[in-house]
N, C-alpha and C positions, 0 to 999 in steps of 0.2 A: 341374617346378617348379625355379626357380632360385634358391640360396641362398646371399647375401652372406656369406662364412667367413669375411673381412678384406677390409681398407681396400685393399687393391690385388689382390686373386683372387675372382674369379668363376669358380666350378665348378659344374658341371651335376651337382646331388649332390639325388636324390628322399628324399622325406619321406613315409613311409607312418604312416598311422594305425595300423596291426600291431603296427610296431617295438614292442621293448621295450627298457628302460633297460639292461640285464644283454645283451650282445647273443648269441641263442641260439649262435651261428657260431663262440662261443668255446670253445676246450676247458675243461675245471671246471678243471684249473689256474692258468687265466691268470685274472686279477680287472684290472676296472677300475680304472686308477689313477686317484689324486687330481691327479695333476701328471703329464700326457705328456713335461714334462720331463727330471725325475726320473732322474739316473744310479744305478739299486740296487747298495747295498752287496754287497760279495762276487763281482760280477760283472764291472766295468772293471778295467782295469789302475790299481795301487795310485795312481798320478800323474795319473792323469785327473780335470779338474774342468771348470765351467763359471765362465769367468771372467766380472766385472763386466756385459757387453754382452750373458752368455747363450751365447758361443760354447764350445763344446769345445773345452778345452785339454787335452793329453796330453804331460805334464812339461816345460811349459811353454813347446810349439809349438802355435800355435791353428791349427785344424781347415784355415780358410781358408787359411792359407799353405803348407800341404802341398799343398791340392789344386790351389793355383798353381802351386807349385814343381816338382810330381812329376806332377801330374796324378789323377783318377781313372778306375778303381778304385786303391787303392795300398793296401799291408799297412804298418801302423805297429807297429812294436815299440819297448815302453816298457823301454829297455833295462836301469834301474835294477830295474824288477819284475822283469825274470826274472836278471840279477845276484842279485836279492835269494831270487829261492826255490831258487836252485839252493844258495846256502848255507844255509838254511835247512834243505831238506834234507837237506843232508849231515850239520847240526849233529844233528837229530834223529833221526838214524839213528846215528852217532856216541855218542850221550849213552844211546841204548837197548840199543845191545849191548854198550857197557863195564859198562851197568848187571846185563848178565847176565855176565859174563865172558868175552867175545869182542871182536871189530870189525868191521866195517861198509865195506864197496866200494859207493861209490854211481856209476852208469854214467847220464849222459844218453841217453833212446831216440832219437838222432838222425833217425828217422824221421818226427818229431812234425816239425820244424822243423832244418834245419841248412844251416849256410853258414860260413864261414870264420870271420866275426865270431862267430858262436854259438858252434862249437868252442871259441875264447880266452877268452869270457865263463864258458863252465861248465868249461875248462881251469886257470884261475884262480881256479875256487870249491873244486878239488880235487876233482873230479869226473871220471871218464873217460865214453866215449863207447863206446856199442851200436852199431854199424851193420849194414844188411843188404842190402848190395848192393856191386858193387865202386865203382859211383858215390860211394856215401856212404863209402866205405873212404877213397879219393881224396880227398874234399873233407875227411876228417877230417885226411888227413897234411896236405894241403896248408894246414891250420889249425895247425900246429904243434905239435901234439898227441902226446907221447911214446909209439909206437906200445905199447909195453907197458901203456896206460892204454886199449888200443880191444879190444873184443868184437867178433867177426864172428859173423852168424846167417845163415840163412837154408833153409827145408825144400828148396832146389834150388841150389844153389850149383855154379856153372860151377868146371870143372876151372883157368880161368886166374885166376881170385877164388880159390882157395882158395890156387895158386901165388903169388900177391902178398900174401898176406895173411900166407902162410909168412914170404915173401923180408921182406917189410916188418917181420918181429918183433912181431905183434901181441901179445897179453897172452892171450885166450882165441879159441879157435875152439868156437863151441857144434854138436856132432855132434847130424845136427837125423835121422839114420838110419843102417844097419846099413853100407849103403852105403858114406855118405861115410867109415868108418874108413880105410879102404882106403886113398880120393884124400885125401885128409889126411896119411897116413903115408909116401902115395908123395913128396908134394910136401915133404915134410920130411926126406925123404933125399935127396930131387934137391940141396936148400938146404942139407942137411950139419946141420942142425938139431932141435933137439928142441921141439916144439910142444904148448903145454899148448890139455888138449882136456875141454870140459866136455859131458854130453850130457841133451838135453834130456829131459824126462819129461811124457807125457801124464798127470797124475793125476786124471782123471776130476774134477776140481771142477769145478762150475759156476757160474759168476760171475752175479753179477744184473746180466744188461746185457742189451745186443741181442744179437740172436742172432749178428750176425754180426762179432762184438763179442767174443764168448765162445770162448778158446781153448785151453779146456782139457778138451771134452768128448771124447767118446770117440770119435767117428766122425768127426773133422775131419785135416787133412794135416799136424800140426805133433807132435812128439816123437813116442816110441816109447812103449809101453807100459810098465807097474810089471814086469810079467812078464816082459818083454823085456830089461829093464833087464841086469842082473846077468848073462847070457849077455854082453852085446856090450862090458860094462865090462871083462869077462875079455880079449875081443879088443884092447880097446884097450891093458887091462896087456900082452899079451903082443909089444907091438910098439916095437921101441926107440925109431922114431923122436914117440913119444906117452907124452905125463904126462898122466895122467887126474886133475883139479883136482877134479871136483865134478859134482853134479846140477845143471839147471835148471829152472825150473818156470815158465809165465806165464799166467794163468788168465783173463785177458780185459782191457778196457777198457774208462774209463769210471766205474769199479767206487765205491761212495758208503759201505760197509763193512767192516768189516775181516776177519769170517767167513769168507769164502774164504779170502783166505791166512793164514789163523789153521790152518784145515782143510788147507790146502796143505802149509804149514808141519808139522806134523803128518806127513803121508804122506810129504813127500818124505823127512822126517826117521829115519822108522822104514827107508826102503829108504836112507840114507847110512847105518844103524846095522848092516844087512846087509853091503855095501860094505866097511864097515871091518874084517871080519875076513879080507879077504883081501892088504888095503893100505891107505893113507892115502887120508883124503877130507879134506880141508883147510877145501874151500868149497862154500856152498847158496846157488845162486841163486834167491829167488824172482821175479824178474822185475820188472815195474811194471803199469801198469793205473788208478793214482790219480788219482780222477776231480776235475770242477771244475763251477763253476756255472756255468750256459749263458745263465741263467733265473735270475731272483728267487725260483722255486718249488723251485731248486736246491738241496739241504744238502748239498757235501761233506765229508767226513772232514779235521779238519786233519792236516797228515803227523806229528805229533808224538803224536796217538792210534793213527795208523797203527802208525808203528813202533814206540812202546808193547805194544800188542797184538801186532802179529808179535811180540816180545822174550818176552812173558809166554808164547806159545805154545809158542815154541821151548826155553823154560826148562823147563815142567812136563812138555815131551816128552823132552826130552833126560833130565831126571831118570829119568822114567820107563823109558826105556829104558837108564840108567846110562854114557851117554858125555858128553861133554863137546857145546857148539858152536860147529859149526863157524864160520868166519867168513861172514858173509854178506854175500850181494850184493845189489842190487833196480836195475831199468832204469825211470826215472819218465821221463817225456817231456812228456806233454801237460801234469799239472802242476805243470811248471816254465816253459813256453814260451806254455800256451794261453792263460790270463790277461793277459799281455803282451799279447797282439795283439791289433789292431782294425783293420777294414777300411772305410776311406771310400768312399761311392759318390756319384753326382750323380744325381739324380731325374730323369728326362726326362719320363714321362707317369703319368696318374693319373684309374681308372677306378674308379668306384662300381660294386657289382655287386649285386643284388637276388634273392635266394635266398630261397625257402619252405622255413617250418620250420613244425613244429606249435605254435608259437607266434606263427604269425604272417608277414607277410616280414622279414627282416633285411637288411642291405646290410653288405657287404665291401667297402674298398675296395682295390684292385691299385693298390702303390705299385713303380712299374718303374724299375728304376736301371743302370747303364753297364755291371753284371756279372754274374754269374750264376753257373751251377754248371759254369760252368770256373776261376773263383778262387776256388769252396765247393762240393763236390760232397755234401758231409755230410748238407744237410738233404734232396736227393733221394735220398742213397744208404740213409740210416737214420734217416730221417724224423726227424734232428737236430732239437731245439729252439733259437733263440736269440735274441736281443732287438735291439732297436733302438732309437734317436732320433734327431730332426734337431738335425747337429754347427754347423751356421752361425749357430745364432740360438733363442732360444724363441717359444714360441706360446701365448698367452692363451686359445686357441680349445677346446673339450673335448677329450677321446679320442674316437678313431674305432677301431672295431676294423678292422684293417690287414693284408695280404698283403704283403710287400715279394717283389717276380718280380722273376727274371732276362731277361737280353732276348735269349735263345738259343730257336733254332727249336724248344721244348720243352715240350709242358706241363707237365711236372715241375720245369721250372727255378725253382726258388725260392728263396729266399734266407732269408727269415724267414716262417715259416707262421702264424704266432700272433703278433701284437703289438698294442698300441695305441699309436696316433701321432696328434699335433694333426689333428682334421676339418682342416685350411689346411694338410697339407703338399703340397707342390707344384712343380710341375717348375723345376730350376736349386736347390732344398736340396741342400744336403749332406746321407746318411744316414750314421749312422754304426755299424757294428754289432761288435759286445768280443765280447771269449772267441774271438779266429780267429788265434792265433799258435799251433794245432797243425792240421797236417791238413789247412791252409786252401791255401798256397804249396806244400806239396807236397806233397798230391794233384792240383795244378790242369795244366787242359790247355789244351788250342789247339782247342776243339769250335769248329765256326763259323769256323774259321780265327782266332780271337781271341787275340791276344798275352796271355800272361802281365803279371798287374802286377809292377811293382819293390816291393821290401821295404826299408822306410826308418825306421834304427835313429833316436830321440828320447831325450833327455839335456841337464840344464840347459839347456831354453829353445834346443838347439841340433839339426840334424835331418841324418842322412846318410845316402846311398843306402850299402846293403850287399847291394842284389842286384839288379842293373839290369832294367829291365822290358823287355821282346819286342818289338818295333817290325812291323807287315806286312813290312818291309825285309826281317827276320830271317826269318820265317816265309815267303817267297819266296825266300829264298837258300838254300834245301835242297830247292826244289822242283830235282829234275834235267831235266824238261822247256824249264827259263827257259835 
């Protein structure tokens, strides 16, 4: 049966007497909206609206002139949102540990998202920068970023990464094993230098995330153990070329409570309390991990309970154990960056698909668009949640419960798994999908031989490339056979 869904779209869309209103195909989280609409509060970047006509505007570039101008897929960053949370956080981290009698180092996790532009926006908010790799080390100098403001990590760090990171004057090197004291100390005498050196701690907490998400359990690749600890902090005192600053601690991502690093807080606390009777511990990093909404079904922690809670933990621990605290530090990334972004696609094709449940048959339909899980790997790697609507235009037409696929040789390529979108949407829409300014750009690849999109900052109604996108051109000029 064919069914008229608007004045200009004829889709081959079956109607079974089965169906139910509720469609079984949905997870209990997702609920039918009232308005396919509908951009849900907590989840767009703060600037994004539907103007007059119905189109997606995002601080006041409409949908349509991006994807003229830039093309799709394209990553838009709403550049005043993440301006705006990167001070935010700092203010709230700021105002919670003067409130205990300390201070506050707040580190963007450059891993979430970074590019020259982003270094100078959270450079500017008084923030410094986490990196972990020598790539991201690079992009952060060449962001102009006072290297005493940058963190290097990493559980495997090349002997010429740690050498550059020496020569460059970073601020902290996090010793991510027993190992690296050694190429750490050597590269800080090759440099004539003394290199503050913080080392990471596995403290066994376990974060409520995914699993592979969670990095603080006890059998994964990242710090050393509590036990461990206190032998290798000795090595580190006993070497000229190293100032031992502090623990570090990062307990996963994602993360919607404050309980882990309340409990973090805590343990790392009682082993800086050990620590201190042999030398100075100055700083406790607890890392970052602060999650955002994906999903309307989403509640994250705002940062200002966050760092509330860390404050109070560290206070009645610190009492507790009759020293002072230390200063602290925390690595946020995604919520500062992931909110900001949103990814435009164009719809090409769109398949109804009819599935037996025990209620009945239901129908999905497969809404497939220009990109996939090489500029979103998230939702096939850890069965990500995240939403969607059409950015071009509204639609009078109901919800349909909705697959948005990738269009890589994959069945896994998905893009959004769970959504409702107008019955009418249709090929040549704009899709638009929020919450993709962490994780999205830089985890993405070239699968399929497929160019990277460009990432294009937005700002008073005005729009500028800050990360050019991949052309085949590019992606053939490293081929060494051409």
């Amino acid at each position: 049966m064919f069914c008229l869904v608007s004045e200009h779209r004829l889709v081959s869309e079956p109607v079974y007497a089965g169906s139910v209103p509720e469609n079984p195909l949905a997870p209990d989280w997702l609920r039918e909206p009232g308005d396919a609409n509908a951009l849900a509060d907590g989840v767009w970047s703060q600037n994004a609206l539907r103007d007059a006509s119905g189109e997606l505007v995002i601080a006041g570039v409409p949908a349509s002139r991006l994807a003229a101008e830039f093309g799709t897929p394209v990553y838009v960053l709403d550049e005043d949102d993440a301006r705006g949370r990167a001070r935010a956080t700092k203010a709230a981290f700021d105002a919670a540990m003067q409130g205990i009698g300390t201070s506050a180092k707040v580190y963007y996790a450059g891993k979430a998202f970074l590019s020259t532009e982003v270094v100078r926006w959270v450079a500017e908010a008084g923030l410094g920068i986490d990196v972990a790799s020598e790539g991201e080390l690079a992009v952060a100098l060449a962001g102009g970023i006072e290297p005493s403001r940058i963190g290097v990590h990493g559980n495997n760090k090349s002997e010429r990464q740690i050498v550059r990171a020496v020569e460059a004057g970073v601020g902290a090197i996090v010793i991510d094993s027993a190992i690296e004291v050694e190429r750490v100390a050597a590269a800080a005498a090759k440099a004539g230098k003394r290199q503050r050196v913080r080392l990471r701690i596995n403290s066994g907490v376990h974060a409520s995330t995914h699993e592979y998400l969670a990095t603080a359990h006890e059998d994964q690749k990242f710090g050393v153990t509590v036990a461990d600890a206190p032998r290798i902090v000795q090595a580190i005192r006993g070497l000229p070329g190293l100032e031992f600053i502090g623990l570090h601690s990062h307990i996963g991502s994602q993360i919607f409570e404050v309980h882990g690093f309340e409990e973090a807080a805590r343990r790392l606390l009682a082993l800086h309390a050990e620590l201190l009777r042999d030398g100075p511990v100055p700083e406790l990093n607890l890392g970052g991990g602060f999650g955002i909404a994906y999903t309307s079904a989403d509640d994250p922690m705002p940062v200002e309970r966050i760092a509330a809670g860390m404050a109070a933990a560290l206070a009645a621990a610190a009492a507790e154990l009759g020293i002072e605290v230390p200063v602290i530090a925390v690595e946020p990334g995604r919520s500062i960056i992931g909110r900001a972004g949103t990814t435009l696609y164009t719809v090409g094709t769109v398949k109804p698909v009819a599935v037996d449940t025990a209620q009945g048959v239901a129908v999905r339909k497969y809404v497939s668009v220009d990109g996939g899980m090489s500029d979103n790997i998230r939702t096939s790697l850890y069965h990500a949640a995240y939403s969607a609507r059409i950015a071009s235009r509204v639609s009078e037409d109901r919800p349909a419960l909705a697959r948005v696929a990738g269009m890589h040789c994959e069945s896994g390529d998905i893009v959004v798994r769970d959504e409702y979108l107008p019955m009418d949407v249709g090929p040549g829409d704009l899709l638009a999908v929020p919450a993709t300014g962490a994780y999205g750009w830089a985890m993405a690849s070239n699968y399929n031989w497929v160019p990277r999109p460009p990432v294009v900052a937005v700002r008073d109604g005005q729009a500028r490339l800050i990360v050019r996108g991949e052309t085949i051109d590019d992606l053939l000029a490293r081929d060494a056979g051409i």
